[in-house]
C-alpha positions, 0 to 999 in steps of 0.5 A: 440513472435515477432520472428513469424512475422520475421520468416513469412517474415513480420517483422515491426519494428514500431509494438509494441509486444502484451506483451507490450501492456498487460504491458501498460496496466496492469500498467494503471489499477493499478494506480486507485487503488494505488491511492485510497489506499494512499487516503485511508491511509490518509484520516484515518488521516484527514477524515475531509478534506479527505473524501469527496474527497474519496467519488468521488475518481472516478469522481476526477481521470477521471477528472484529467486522462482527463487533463493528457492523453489530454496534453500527447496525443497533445504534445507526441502522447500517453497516459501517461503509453504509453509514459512510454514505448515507445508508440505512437498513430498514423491514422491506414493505409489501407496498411503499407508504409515502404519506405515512412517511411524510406525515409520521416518519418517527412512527414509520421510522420505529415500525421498520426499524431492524429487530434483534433478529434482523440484526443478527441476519445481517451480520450473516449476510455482512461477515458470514457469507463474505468470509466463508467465499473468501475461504472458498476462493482461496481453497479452490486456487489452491486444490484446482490446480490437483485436477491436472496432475492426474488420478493420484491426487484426485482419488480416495486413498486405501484405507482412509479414514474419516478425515480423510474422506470429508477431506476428499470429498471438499476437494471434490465439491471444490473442483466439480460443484463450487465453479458452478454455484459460484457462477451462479451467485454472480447471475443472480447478482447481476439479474437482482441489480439490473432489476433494481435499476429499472425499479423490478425489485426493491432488493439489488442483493439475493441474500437481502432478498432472503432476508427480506432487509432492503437497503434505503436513504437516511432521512431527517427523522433518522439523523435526528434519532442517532443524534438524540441516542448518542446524546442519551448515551453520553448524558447516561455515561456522566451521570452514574446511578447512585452508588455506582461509579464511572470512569473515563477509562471504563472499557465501555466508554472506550469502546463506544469512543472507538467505534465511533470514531472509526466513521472519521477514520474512515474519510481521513484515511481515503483523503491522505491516500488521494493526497499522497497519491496526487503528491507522488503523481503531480509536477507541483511535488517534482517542481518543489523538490528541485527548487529545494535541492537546488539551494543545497551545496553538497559536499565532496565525498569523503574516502578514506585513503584518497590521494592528497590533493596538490601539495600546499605553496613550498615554503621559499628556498627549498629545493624542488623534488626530483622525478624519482622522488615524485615517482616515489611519493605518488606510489605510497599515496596510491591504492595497490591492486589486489591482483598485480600488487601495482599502485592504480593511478588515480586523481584527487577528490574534487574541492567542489560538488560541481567540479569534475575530478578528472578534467577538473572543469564544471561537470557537464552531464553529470553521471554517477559511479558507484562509489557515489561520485559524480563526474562527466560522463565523457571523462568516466566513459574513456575513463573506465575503457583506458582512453582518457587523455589524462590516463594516456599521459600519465602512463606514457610519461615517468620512463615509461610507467606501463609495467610499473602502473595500472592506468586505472581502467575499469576502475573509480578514478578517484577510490580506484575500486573496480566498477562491476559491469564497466560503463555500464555501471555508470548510471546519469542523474537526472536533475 
């Protein structure tokens, strides 16, 4: 929208657009809450550490933003997102100056340059103001909802005393006044923003307004300045005056160290989280990951107390085993149901990942049971309901094995576990 201001004759190139500040803006307010989520995330972790400290989260980050926004406002002119977008905070003017700012921006530059007291209203506004409507919010979620519950909750109790009454009456503010006020703190937001776009008001805040702090571009005199104080600080911290000392490790050093490198963090941080993002969300991450699990061969699982496989080539000239010595050999190598005491049929594991245990063939629509081992979804489906040809087989064969066996419905077909919920257990991988 800036070509409206150029069109009217009035263009300022020291003016911030107001799509800027919403995105400064935006960005300031998400940092509460990304914060709270990693403490979160750890604290499930180490909540004996963790956890008080994300029971005053809020107080914890209004102290830490009033020391951040205090070192970025006295050594950049701005607040630590402003900075991140090329902003500064400057004594709004009664009438702009343009030829003085082009003709002596340093001088220009030093007349406007937040005062100590400036500061420290800024900070109100920065840290203050959002954390008091942060608590506001939070308290009426959690004292509206009383309203409904009729006069018991809502009434001043007999014989109260002093903690009581100031309790009752915030309660009362919470439900009758603060929607209110806090409806007009969004108008008034609203009418100062549409004021700044069309160029009405150099403020696009009220509480800026009362402060009479206006938000502008960074210029070449203002990149110049904070270079050469950066310099100066850095040429002051090698050179000690005499017969003092400094360290590397001197709490002041480490502490400039750290707020600056927080505008570098800043930038990283939101280019790794657009990474994963596109990572997670792309075909190109789906596509290299299956061309990398397609050059793995996976191994068989291993159960312990699985059915040998066939035995191995008889040496020649011995004789070969009876049906009942089968019979019998099958029993002490089965799994023995915990309800009817009779051996389940079971098969042997696969030699090979690709291979099918129950038809022995390559698996075709491979489906996972949860044990873990994959099979074809025809042969675990009948399987699992007692239809299998090879299950049918077995029970039908041996004189008769149906009140001596469990034919293994319902059950792994290799471990002879129960499958809880049957087929529908089963669950098809996708490759």
């Amino acid at each position: 929208m800036e070509f409206v201001t150029a069109l009217r004759g009035t263009f300022d190139d020291g003016k911030p657009s107001l799509f800027e500040l919403l995105s400064e803006q935006q960005l300031a307010s998400l940092l509460p809450p990304t914060l709270r989520y990693l403490l979160v995330v750890a604290t499930r972790r180490n909540p004996r550490y963790l956890l008080r400290i994300l029971n005053s989260f809020d107080e914890l980050y209004a102290l830490a933003g009033l020391l951040v926004e205090r070192h970025y406002l006295r050594t950049r002119g701005g607040s630590f997102t402003e900075n991140f977008y090329g902003l500064k905070r400057e004594k709004a003017l009664a009438a702009e100056i343009p030829r003085a700012t082009s003709s002596a921006p340093n001088v220009v530059r030093e007349s406007l340059r937040l005062s100590n007291a400036d500061i420290w209203k800024s900070l109100l506004v920065m840290v203050g103001i959002p954390y008091l409507k942060r608590k506001l919010d939070e308290s009426y979620e959690i004292n509206a909802p009383r309203a409904l519950l009729g006069s018991a909750y809502t009434r001043l109790p007999a014989n109260a005393g002093w903690k009581d009454r100031v309790l009752h009456y915030y309660r009362w503010f919470l439900r009758n006044v603060y929607p209110s006020v806090n409806a007009a703190y969004y108008f008034a937001l609203l009418a100062f923003n549409l004021a700044y776009l069309f160029d009405n008001s150099k403020y696009h805040d009220p509480f800026l307004w009362l402060i009479g702090t206006r938000v502008r571009r960074m210029g070449a005199a203002d990149y110049k300045a904070v270079e050469q104080a950066l310099l100066a600080k850095t040429a002051a911290a090698g050179a000690p005056a005499a017969g003092t000392s400094t360290s590397f490790l001197s709490p002041r050093n480490i502490s400039a160290r750290m707020m600056g490198g927080l505008s570098l963090v800043l930038p990283t941080s939101i280019f790794a989280l657009k990474f994963l993002e596109w990572w997670y969300a792309s075909d190109f991450a789906k596509q290299l990951s299956r061309k990398a699990a397609e050059s793995l061969d996976l191994p068989p699982p291993v159960v312990d107390g699985l059915p040998q496989a066939a035995q191995a080539n008889k040496p020649a000239g011995e004789k070969e085993e009876s049906e009942e010595e089968k019979e019998e050999q099958l029993k002490a190598q089965a799994p023995i149901s915990s309800i009817s005491l009779l051996p389940i049929f079971t098969v042997p594991a696969p030699e090979r990942s690709d291979q099918c245990p129950i038809c022995e063939e390559e698996i075709v629509n491979p489906t996972a049971c949860q044990t873990g081992i994959v099979y074809c979804y025809t042969c675990i489906h009948k399987w699992l309901t007692g239809t299998h040809a090879r299950q049918e087989g077995f029970m039908a064969g041996g004189n008769g094995r149906k009140d001596k066996w469990e034919s293994g419905e319902g059950r792994c077909a290799v471990t002879g576990r129960r499958v809880l919920g049957g087929t529908e257990g089963l669950r098809r991988i996708m490759v």
